[in-house]
N, C-alpha and C positions, 0 to 999 in steps of 0.2 A: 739222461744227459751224459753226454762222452766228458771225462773231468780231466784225463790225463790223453790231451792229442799227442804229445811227444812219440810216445810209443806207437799210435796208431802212424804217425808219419813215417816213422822210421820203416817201414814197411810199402810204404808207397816210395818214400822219397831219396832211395840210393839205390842210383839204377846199375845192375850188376849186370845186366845186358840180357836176361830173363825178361820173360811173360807172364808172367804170375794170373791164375785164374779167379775169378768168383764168379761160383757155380750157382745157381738157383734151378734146384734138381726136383722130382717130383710131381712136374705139372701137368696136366691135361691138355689136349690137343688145342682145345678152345684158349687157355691160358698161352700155348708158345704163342698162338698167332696175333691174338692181342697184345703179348708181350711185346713181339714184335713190334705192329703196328706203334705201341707206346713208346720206345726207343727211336724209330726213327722219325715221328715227333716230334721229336725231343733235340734234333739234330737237325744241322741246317744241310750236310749233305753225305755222300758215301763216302769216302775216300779210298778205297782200294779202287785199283783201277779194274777197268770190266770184271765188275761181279757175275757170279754166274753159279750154277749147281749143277750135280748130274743128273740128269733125268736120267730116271730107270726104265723106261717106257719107248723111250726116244735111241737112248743108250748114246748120248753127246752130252756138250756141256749147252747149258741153256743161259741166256745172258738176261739180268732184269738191272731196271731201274730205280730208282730210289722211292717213286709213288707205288711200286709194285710190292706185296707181301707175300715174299717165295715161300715163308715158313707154310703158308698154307700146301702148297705141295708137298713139303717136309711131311705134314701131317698126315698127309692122305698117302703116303709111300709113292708120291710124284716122282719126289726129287731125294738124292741122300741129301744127308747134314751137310751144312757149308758154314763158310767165316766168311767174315766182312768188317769192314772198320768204316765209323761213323764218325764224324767229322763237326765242330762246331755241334758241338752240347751243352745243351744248358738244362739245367736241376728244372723243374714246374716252378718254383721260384725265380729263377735268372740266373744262380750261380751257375759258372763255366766250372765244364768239367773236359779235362785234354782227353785226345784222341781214345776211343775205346775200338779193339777188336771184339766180334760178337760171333759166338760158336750156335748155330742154331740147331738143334736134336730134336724128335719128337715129343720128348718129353723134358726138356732141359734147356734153358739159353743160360750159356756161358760166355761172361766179358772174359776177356785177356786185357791187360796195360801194361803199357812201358812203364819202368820205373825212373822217377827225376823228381829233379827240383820243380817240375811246373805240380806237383801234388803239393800243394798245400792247405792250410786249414780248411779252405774256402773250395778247392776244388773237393777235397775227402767230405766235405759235408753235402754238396752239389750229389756226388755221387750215392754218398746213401738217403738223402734226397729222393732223386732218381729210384733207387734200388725199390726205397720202402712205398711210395707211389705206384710205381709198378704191379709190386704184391701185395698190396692192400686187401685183394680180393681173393687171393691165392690160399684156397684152401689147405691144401697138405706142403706147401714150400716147404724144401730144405734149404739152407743156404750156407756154403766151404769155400774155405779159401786154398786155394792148394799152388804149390811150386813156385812159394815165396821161401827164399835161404834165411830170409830173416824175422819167419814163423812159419815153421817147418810143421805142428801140426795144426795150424789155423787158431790158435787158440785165443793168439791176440787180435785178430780180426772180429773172432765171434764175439767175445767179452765186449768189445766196443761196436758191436752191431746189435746185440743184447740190449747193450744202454742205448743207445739211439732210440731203437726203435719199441721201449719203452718207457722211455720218458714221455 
């Protein structure tokens, strides 16, 4: 159980105009695409506007919709890595979690967020929520937080992702 949120918010919640990551590194072909699938889920819609990848086959950008899961081209060297931001998130529980950008690799889905006062207790629990539902099943998951100024090397992220997600 997370005992001191202060510190864990101070890290989501002064927004210095950064993107700060959490990487869930490590995974298998079959884990991005589910992953995927479980995030957008999770989410009532896309919100960047025309999403799309490059296909390497095609050699253009290719556009999908939100019932669509591109990471499976990701996987298969369809498509390279793309971003996208999902929109109206809610935790498997119901908590709201604001807006997340989602980096998708063949082995790796990376969130990006904006930093503010919409993280608060309720959102930072929504998300590792979210997080540890996700990787429930995830055999070798790493998970870092990177190119946050205010835990430069992730430490206070893990330490309160430690407790979370062994309580």
């Amino acid at each position: 159980m997370i005992k001191n949120w202060s510190s864990l918010l101070e890290i989501f919640g002064t927004d210095d105009g950064s993107l700060p990551d959490i990487e869930i590194d490590n995974l298998s072909g079959d884990e991005v695409i589910s992953g995927y699938d479980f995030i957008r889920n999770h989410a009532e819609r896309i919100s960047s506007k025309e999403p799309s990848y490059w296909s390497t086959s095609k050699d253009c950008d290719v556009t999908f919709k939100y019932e669509d899961n591109p990471a499976c081209q990701v996987v298969s060297g369809e498509a390279e890595s793309f971003h996208l931001c999902f929109d109206g998130l809610k935790s498997p529980s119901g908590k709201k979690i604001p807006e997340l950008g989602l980096f998708v690799f063949s082995d790796c889905l990376s969130f990006d967020y904006r930093m503010g006062a919409q993280w608060d207790e309720q959102a930072v629990k929504g998300l590792f929520e979210l997080i540890l539902c996700l990787s429930k099943d995830y055999a070798n998951m790493k998970i870092c937080h990177r190119n946050n100024i205010n835990d430069d090397d992730g430490t206070i992220f893990q330490s309160h992702w430690d407790a979370y997600k062994n309580a």
